[in-house]
C-alpha positions as a Python dict, from the first residue, in 0.01 Angstrom:
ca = {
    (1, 'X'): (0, 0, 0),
    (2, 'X'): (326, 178, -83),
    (3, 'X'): (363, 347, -422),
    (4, 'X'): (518, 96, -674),
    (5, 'X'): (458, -205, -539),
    (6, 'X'): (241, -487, -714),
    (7, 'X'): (-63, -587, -605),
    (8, 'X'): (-61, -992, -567),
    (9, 'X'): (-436, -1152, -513),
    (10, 'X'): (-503, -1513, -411),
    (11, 'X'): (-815, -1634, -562),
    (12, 'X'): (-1055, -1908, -402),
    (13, 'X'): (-1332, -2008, -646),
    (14, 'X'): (-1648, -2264, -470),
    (15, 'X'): (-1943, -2331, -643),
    (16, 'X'): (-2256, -2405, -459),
    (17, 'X'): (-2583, -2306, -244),
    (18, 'X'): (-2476, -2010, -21),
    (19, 'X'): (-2733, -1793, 183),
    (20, 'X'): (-2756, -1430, 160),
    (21, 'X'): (-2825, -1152, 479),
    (22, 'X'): (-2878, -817, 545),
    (23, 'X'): (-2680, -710, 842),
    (24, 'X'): (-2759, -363, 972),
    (25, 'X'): (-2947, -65, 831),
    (26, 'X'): (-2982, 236, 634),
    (27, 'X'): (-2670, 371, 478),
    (28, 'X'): (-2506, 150, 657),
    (29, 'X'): (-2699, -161, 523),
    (30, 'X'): (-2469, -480, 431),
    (31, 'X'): (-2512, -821, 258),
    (32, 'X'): (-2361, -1093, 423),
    (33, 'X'): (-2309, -1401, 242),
    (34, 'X'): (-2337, -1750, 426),
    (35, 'X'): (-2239, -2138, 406),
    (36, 'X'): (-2037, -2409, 331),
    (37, 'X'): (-1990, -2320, -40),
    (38, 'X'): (-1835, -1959, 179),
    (39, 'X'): (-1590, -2143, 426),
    (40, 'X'): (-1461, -2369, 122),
    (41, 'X'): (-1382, -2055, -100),
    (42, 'X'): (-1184, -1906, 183),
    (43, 'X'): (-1018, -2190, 266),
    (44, 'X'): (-912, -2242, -104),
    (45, 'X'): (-806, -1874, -78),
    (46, 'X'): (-568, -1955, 224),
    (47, 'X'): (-395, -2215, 37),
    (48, 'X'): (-330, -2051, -222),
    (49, 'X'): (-1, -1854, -328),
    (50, 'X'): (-20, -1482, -391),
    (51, 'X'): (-120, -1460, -777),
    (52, 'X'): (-261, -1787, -805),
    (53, 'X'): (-624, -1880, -864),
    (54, 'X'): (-737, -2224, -681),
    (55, 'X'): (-1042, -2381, -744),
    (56, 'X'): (-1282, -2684, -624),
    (57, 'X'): (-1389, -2968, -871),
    (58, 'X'): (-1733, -2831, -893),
    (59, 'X'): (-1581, -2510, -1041),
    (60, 'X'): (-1334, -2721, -1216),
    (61, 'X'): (-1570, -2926, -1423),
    (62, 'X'): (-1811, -2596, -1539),
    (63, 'X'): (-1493, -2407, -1655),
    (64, 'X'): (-1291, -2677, -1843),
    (65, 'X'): (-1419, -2572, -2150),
    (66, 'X'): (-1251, -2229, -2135),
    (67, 'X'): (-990, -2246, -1948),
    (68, 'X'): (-649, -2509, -1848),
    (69, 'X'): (-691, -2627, -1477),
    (70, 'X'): (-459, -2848, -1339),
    (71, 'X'): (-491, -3125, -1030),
    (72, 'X'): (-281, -3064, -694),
    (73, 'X'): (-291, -3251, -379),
    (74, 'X'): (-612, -3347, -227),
    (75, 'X'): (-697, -3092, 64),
    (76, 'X'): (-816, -3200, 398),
    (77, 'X'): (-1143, -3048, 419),
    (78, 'X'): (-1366, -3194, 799),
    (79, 'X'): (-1271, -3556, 765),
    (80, 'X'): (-1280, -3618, 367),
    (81, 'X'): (-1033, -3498, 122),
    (82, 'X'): (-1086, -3326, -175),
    (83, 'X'): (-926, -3250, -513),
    (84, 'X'): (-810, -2883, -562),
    (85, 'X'): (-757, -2736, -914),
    (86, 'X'): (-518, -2454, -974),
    (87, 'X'): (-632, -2272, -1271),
    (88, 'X'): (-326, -2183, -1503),
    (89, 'X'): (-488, -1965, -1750),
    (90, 'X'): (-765, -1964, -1991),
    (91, 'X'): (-811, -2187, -2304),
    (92, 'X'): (-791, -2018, -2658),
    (93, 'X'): (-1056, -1916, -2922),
    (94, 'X'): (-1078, -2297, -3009),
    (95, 'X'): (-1102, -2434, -2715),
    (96, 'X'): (-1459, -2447, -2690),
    (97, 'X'): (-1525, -2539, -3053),
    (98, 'X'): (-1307, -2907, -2943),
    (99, 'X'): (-1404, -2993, -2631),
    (100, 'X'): (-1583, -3290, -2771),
    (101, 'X'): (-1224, -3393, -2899),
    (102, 'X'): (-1105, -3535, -2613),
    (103, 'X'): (-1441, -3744, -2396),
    (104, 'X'): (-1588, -4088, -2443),
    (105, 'X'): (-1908, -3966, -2640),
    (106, 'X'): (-2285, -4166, -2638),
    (107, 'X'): (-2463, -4297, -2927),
    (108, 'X'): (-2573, -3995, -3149),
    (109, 'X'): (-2990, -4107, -3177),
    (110, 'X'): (-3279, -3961, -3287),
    (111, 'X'): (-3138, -3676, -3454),
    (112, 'X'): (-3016, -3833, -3774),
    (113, 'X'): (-3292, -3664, -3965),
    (114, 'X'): (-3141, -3310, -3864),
    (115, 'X'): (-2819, -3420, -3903),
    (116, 'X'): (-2921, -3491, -4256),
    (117, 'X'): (-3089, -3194, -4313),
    (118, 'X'): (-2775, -2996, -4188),
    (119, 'X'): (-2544, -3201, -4410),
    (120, 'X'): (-2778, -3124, -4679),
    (121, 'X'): (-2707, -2768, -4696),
    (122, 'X'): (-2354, -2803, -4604),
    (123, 'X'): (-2385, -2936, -4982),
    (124, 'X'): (-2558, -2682, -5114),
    (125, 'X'): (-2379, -2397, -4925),
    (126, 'X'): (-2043, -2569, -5090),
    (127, 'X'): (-2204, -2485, -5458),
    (128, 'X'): (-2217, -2104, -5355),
    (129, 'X'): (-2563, -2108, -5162),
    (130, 'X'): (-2500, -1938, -4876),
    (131, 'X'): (-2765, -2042, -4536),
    (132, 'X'): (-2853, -1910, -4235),
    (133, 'X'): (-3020, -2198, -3937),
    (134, 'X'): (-3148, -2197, -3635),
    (135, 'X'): (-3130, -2475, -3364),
    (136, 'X'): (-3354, -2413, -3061),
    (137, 'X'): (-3418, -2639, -2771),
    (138, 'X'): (-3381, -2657, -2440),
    (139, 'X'): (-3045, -2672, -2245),
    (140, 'X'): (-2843, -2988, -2237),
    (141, 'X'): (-3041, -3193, -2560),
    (142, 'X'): (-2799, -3161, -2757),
    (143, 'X'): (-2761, -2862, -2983),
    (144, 'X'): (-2357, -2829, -2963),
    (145, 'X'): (-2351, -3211, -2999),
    (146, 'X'): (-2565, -3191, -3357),
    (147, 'X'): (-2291, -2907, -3506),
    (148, 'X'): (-1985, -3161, -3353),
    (149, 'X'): (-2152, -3433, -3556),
    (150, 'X'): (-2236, -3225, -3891),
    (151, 'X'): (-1834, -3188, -3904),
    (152, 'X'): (-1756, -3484, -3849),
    (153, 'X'): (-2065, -3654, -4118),
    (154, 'X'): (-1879, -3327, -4363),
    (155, 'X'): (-1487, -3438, -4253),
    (156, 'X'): (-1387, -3556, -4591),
    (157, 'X'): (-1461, -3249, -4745),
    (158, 'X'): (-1258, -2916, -4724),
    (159, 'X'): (-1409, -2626, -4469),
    (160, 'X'): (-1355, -2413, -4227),
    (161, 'X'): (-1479, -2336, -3873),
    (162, 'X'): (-1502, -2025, -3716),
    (163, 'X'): (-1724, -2082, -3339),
    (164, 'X'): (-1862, -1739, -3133),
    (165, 'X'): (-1992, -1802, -2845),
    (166, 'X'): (-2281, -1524, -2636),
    (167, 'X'): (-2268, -1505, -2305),
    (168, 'X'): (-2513, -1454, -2022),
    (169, 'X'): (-2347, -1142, -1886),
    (170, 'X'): (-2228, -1025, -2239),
    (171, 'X'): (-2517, -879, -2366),
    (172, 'X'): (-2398, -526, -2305),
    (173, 'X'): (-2054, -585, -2502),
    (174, 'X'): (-2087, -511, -2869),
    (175, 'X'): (-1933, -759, -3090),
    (176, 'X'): (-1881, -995, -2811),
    (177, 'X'): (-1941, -1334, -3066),
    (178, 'X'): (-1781, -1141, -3353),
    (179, 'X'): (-1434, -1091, -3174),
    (180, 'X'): (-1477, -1481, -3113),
    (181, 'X'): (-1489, -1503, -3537),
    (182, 'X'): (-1176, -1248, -3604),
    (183, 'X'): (-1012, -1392, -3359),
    (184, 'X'): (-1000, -1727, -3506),
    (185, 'X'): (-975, -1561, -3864),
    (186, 'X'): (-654, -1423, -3800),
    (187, 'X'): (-500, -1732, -3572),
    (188, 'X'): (-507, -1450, -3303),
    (189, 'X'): (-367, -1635, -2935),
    (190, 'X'): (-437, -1499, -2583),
    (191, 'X'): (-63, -1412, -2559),
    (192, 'X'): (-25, -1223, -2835),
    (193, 'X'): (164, -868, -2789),
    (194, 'X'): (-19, -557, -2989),
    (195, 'X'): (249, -553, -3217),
    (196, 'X'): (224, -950, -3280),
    (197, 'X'): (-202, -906, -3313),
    (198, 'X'): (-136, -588, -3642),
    (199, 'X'): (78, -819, -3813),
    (200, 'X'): (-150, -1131, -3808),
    (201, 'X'): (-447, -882, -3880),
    (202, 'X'): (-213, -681, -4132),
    (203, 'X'): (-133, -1023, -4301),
    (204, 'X'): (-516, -1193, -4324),
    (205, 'X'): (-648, -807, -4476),
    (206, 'X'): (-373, -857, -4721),
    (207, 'X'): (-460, -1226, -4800),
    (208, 'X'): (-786, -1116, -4854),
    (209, 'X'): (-723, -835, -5127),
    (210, 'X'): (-827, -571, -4903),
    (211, 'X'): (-585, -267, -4868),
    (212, 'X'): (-446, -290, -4545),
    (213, 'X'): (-357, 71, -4444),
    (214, 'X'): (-733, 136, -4549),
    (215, 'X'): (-911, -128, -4306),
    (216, 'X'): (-635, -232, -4050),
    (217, 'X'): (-660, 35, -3852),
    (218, 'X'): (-1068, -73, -3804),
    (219, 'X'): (-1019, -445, -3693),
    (220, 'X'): (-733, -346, -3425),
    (221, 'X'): (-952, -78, -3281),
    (222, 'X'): (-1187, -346, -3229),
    (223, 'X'): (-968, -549, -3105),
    (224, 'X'): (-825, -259, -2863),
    (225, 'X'): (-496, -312, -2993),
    (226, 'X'): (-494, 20, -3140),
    (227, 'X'): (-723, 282, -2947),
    (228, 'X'): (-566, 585, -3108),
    (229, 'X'): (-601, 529, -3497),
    (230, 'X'): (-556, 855, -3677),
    (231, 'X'): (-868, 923, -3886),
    (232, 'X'): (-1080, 674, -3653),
    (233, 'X'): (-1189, 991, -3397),
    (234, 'X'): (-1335, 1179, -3678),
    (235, 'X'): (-1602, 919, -3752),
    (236, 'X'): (-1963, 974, -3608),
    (237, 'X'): (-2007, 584, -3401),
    (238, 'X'): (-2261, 481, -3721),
    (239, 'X'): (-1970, 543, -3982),
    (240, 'X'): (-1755, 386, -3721),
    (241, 'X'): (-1989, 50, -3744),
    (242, 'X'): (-2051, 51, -4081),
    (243, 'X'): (-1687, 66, -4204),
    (244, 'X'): (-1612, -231, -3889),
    (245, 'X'): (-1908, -430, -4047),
    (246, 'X'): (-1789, -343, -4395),
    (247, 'X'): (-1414, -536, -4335),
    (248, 'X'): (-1542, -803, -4137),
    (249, 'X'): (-1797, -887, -4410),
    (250, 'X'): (-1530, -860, -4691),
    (251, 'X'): (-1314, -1142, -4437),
    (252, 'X'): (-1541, -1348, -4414),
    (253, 'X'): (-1667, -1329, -4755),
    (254, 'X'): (-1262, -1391, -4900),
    (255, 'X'): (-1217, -1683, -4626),
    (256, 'X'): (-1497, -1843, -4810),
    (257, 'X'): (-1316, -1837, -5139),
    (258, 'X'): (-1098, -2109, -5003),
    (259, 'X'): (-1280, -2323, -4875),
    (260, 'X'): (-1663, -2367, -4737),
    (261, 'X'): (-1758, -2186, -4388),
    (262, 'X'): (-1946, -2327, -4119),
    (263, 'X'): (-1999, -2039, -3862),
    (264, 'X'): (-2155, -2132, -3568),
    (265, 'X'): (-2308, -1884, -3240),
    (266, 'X'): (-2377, -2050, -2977),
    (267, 'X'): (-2639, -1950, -2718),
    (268, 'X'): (-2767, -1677, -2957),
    (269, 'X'): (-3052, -1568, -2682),
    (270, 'X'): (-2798, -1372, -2500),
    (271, 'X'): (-2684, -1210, -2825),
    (272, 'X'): (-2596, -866, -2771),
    (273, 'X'): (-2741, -606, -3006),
    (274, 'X'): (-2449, -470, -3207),
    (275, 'X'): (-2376, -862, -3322),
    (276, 'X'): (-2733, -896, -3365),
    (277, 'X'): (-2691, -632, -3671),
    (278, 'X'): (-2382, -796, -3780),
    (279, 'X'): (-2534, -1104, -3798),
    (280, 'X'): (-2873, -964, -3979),
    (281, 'X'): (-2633, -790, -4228),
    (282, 'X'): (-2455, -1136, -4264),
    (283, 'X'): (-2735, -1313, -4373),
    (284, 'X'): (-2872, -1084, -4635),
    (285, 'X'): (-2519, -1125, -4769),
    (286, 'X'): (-2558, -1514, -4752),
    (287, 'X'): (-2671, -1594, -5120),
    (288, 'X'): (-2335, -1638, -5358),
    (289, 'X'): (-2144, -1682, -5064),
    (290, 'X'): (-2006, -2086, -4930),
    (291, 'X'): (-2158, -2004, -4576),
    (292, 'X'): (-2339, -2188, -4338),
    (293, 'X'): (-2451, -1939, -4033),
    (294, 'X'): (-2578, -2254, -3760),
    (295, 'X'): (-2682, -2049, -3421),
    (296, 'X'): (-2841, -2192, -3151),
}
């Protein structure tokens, strides 16, 4: 394409059973992929505009949680019609920690003794004894649903909620979960301009009797706001971590002050390692401190 111009995609997203080939051989060896799920995405694709991401309601319904999707005009697809999303961008830091917010919810049963349990230590956690628990079972029985109803059992009281989330192809990005945390710490939006994201993070180091200059320059490299910090080069990658654990432990450890924390990871199997030591060096740091660490 000629120099300077923009490079406009349209997007067709299907979700479904496809079939996968090999066509030819060799060097020349291809994978060709097959089905209805195929011919929908493309035809999605084709009605799209240029820029524009258009989805079925499959695709719609598994990615509502993270992203704002909105309803156009059913498509004729053979002889039914069907809905077509257009996805407009994706949903904040908090959208996942509220998507119960907003559904017609089923009796809560036969989990009131953990609920108990959990709003138990939500009590003692609130006197300055810090926890760290684990919920494990099997997709779909209800683990998300048992932290929604320990806030809402603990809504009277004063807290805070910070929500991280692993993913299943995250496991190779360090901090993954832990940018989920600052992010919410500092009220950080997907908008945000660099300079915007240094003065939110400028303002919460403050507010937590840090020296900015000092530690600032740490959270926006993280953030890759800043990629250039003077002084940040020098530093061997262990010093590097250290000093990043170091002012995200001191954050979280002011935010507490205020009010009682409930941190929550979600889907902690697919934790990547670098958060797995940040979480480790959270929890030895749990005693004294109004936390409850709930992963699942």
């Amino acid at each position: 394409m000629p120099s300077g111009e923009v490079l406009a995609l349209r997007t067709g997203l299907c979700t479904g059973l496809v079939a996968v080939r090999e066509m030819g051989s060799g060097s020349a060896e291809l994978l060709s992929v097959i089905g209805e799920t195929t011919s929908k995405a493309m035809t999605l694709c084709e009605q799209s505009q240029p820029g524009t991401i258009y989805c079925d309601e499959s695709t719609a319904r598994l990615i509502q949680d993270m992203t704002w999707v909105e309803a156009l005009s059913p498509s004729e697809e053979g002889t039914a019609k069907e809905m077509v999303y257009q996805v407009q961008r994706l949903g904040s830091a908090h959208t996942a920690a509220s998507r119960f917010g907003d559904r017609l919810l089923t009796g809560f049963v036969n989990r009131e003794r953990e609920l108990e349990q959990l709003a138990a230590l939500f009590q003692e956690v609130a006197t300055g004894r810090g926890h760290a628990v684990g919920v494990v079972g099997e997709p779909g029985i209800g683990k998300s649903r048992l932290s929604h109803e320990l806030r809402l059992r603990v809504a009277g009281q004063p807290f805070s909620y910070l929500q991280g989330r692993c993913l299943s192809y995250g496991q190779a990005t360090p901090y993954l979960p832990v940018l989920d945390l600052l992010r919410q710490l500092c009220d950080l939006a997907d908008a945000d301009a660099p300079n915007i994201i240094a003065a939110k993070v400028h303002l919460q180091v403050q507010r937590s009797g840090m020296p900015p200059e000092t530690w600032v320059p740490y959270l926006l490299w993280l953030l890759g706001a800043q990629t250039d910090a003077e002084g940040l080069a020098d530093l061997s990658p262990q010093a590097l971590k250290n000093r990043i654990f170091e002012v995200l432990l001191q954050l979280l450890a002011a935010s507490c002050t205020q009010r009682p924390l409930i941190i929550e990871i979600e889907d902690l199997h697919w934790l990547d390692p670098t958060s797995e030591a940040f979480l480790t060096a959270l929890a030895e740091r749990l005693p004294g401190l109004c936390i409850l660490l709930l992963c699942t």
